[in-house]
C-alpha positions in Angstrom: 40.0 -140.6 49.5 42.5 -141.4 46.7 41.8 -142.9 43.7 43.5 -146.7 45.0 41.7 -146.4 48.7 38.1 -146.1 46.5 39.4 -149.2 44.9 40.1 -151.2 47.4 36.5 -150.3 48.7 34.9 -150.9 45.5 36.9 -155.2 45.3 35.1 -155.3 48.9 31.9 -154.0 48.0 31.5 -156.3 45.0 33.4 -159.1 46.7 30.4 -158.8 50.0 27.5 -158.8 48.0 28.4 -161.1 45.6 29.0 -163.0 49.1 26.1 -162.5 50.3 24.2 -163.7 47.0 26.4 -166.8 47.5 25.3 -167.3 50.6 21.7 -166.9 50.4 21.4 -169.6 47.5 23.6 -172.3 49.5 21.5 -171.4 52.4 18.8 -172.0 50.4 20.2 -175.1 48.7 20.5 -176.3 52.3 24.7 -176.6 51.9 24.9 -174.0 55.3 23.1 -174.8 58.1 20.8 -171.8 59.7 23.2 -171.1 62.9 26.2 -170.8 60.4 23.9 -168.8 57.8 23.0 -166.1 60.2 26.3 -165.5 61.8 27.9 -165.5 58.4 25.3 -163.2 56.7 25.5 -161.1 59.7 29.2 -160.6 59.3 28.5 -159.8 55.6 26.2 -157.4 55.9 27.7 -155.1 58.7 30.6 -155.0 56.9 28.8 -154.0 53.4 27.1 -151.5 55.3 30.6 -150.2 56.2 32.0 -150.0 53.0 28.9 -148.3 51.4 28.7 -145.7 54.5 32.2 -145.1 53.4 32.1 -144.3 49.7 28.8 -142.6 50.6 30.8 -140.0 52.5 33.4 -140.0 49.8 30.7 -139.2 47.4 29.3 -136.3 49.6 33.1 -135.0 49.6 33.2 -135.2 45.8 29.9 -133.7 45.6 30.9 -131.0 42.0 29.1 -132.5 39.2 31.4 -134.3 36.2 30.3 -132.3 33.4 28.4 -134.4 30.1 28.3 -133.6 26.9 24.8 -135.1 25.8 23.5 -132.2 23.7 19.9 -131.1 23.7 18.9 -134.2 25.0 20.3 -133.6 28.1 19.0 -130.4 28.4 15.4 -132.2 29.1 17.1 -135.3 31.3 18.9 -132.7 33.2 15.3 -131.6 34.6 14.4 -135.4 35.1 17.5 -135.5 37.6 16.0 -132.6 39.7 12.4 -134.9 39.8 14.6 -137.9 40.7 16.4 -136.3 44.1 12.4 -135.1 45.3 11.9 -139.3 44.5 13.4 -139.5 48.2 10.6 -137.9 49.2 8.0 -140.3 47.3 10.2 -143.0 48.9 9.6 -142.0 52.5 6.0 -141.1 52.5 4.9 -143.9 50.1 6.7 -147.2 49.8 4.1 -149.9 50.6 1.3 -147.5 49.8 -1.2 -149.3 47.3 -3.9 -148.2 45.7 -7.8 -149.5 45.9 -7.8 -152.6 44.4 -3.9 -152.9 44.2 -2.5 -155.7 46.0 1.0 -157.2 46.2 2.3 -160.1 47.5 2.6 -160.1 51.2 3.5 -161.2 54.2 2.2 -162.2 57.6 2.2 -158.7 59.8 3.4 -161.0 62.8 6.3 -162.1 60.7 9.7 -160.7 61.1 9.6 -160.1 57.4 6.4 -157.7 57.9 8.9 -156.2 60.9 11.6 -156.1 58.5 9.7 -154.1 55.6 8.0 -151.5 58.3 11.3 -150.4 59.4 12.1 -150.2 56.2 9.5 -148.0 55.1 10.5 -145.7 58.1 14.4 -145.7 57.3 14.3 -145.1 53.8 14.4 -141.3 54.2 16.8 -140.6 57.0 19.5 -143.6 56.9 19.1 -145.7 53.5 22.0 -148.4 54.3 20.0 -149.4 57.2 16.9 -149.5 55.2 18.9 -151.5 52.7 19.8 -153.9 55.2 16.0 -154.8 56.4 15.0 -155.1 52.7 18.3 -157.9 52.2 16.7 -159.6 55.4 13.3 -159.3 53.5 15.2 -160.3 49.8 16.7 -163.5 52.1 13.7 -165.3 52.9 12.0 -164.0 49.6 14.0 -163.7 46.7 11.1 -162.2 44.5 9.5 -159.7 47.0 8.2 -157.5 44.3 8.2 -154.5 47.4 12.0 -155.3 48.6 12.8 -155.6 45.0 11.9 -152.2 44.1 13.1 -150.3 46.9 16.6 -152.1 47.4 16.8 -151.3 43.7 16.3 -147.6 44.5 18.5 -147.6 47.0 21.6 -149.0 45.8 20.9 -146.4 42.4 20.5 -143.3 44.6 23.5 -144.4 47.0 26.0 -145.9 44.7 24.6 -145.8 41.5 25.1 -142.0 41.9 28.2 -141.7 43.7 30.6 -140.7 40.8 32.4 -143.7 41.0 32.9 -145.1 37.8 33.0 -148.7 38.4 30.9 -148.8 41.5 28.0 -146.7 39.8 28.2 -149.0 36.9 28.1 -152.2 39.0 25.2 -150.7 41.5 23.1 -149.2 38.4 23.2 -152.5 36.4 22.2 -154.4 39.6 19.6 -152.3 40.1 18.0 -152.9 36.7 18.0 -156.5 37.6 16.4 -156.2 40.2 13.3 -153.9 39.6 13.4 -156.2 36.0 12.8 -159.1 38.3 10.0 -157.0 40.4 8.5 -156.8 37.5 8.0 -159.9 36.8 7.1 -160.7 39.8 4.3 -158.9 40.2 3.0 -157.5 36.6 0.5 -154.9 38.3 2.6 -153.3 40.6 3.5 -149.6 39.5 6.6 -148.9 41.2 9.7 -150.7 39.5 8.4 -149.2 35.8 8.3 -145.4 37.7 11.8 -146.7 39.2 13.0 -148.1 35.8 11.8 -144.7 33.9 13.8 -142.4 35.8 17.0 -144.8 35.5 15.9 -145.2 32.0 15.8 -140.8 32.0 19.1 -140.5 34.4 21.7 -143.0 33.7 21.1 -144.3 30.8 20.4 -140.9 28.5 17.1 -143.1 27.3 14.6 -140.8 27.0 12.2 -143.3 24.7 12.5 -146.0 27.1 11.8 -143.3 30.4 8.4 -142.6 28.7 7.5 -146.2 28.1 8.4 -146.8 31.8 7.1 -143.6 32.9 3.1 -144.5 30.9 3.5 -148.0 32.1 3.6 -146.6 35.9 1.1 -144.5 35.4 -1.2 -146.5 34.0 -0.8 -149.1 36.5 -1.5 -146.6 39.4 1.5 -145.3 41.2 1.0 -144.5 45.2 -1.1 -141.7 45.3 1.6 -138.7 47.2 3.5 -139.7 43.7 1.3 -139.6 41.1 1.9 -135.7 40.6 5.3 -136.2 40.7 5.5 -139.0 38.5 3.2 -136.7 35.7 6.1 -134.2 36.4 8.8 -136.4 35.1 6.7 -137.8 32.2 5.6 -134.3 30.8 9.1 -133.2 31.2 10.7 -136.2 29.0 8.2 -134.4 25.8 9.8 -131.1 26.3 
């Protein structure tokens, strides 16, 4: 794909979701009636979906590394990227997992919401836009879902936050950081956004300080158990 194609994709991208943000607080605001909501947020989102399968294959295409000159420190994030690709595997086998005690805030299990974040849960690790899309239906009736947060944060960093495209990267990385900022706050106790926000912190930002902040904040707050390991990895890693 050439450079003014990815462009193109990139005005779309931003112009959908900022859309779809649009949309959700006139919905909200009562300004769009529910019939008109859900056809238009509908539209919205199949198309997004689109254009991110699209610059997700690009990114697969253009899959040699841009070289960095960040010096030793890079030497020890460079390790931190290799525990942030196994975080798919934390994703799949423990997104919703809490530990005794732990509680976030929920949602009744008959609810299409509950529906929403099970399928989630199961689609995180084999097709991410479609998980993406169940955590926006979550995100649309619940803002501040500290749960959808998190993992929609995730996803848009490890889908186009890491696809090489300047702009795009930049756009999906900062929105990102909002949002598990914003699961944060939501929720004070819950572990994952500050493990989420330390490998950000470690990989895209070259912040190796604020990585083991995030990284002792996690584990102090009791990450889900099939992460814990990994997340002691990553923080004994940012001391080497």
């Amino acid at each position: 794909m050439n450079p003014d194609q990815l462009a193109v994709l990139e005005d779309e991208r931003r112009f959908l979701l900022r859309s779809l943000r649009d949309l959700d607080a006139e919905h909200a605001a009562g300004d769009v009636d529910d019939d008109d909501y859900a056809t238009l947020r509908d539209g919205y989102t199949t198309r997004a979906a689109d254009v991110l399968r699209r610059l997700e294959e690009d990114r697969a295409v253009r899959s040699t590394p841009r070289p960095r000159a960040w010096g030793r420190t890079l030497l020890t994030v460079a390790s931190v990227v290799a525990v942030a690709a196994l975080a798919g595997w934390w994703v799949a086998r423990s997104a919703g997992e809490r530990v005794d005690g732990q509680q976030i805030t929920g949602v009744d299990p008959r609810s299409d919401a509950a529906v929403a974040l099970a399928e989630a849960r199961m689609l995180m690790g084999s097709d991410p836009l479609a998980a993406l899309q169940r955590f926006d239906s979550v995100l649309a009736d619940d803002p501040e879902h500290p749960e959808a947060l998190t993992y929609h944060a995730w996803l848009l960093f490890t889908t186009v936050g890491q696809s090489g495209i300047e702009d795009a990267a930049a756009d999906a990385t900062a929105d990102a950081k909002d949002e598990l900022a914003r699961a944060v706050a939501a929720d004070p106790t819950y572990a994952d956004p500050h493990c989420f926000l330390a490998i950000v912190a470690a990989n895209a930002d070259g912040d190796v300080e604020r990585a083991r902040t995030e990284a002792d904040r996690c584990l102090e707050l009791g990450p889900p158990a099939a992460a814990r390991a990994l997340v002691e990895q990553f923080r004994a890693q940012l001391d080497e």
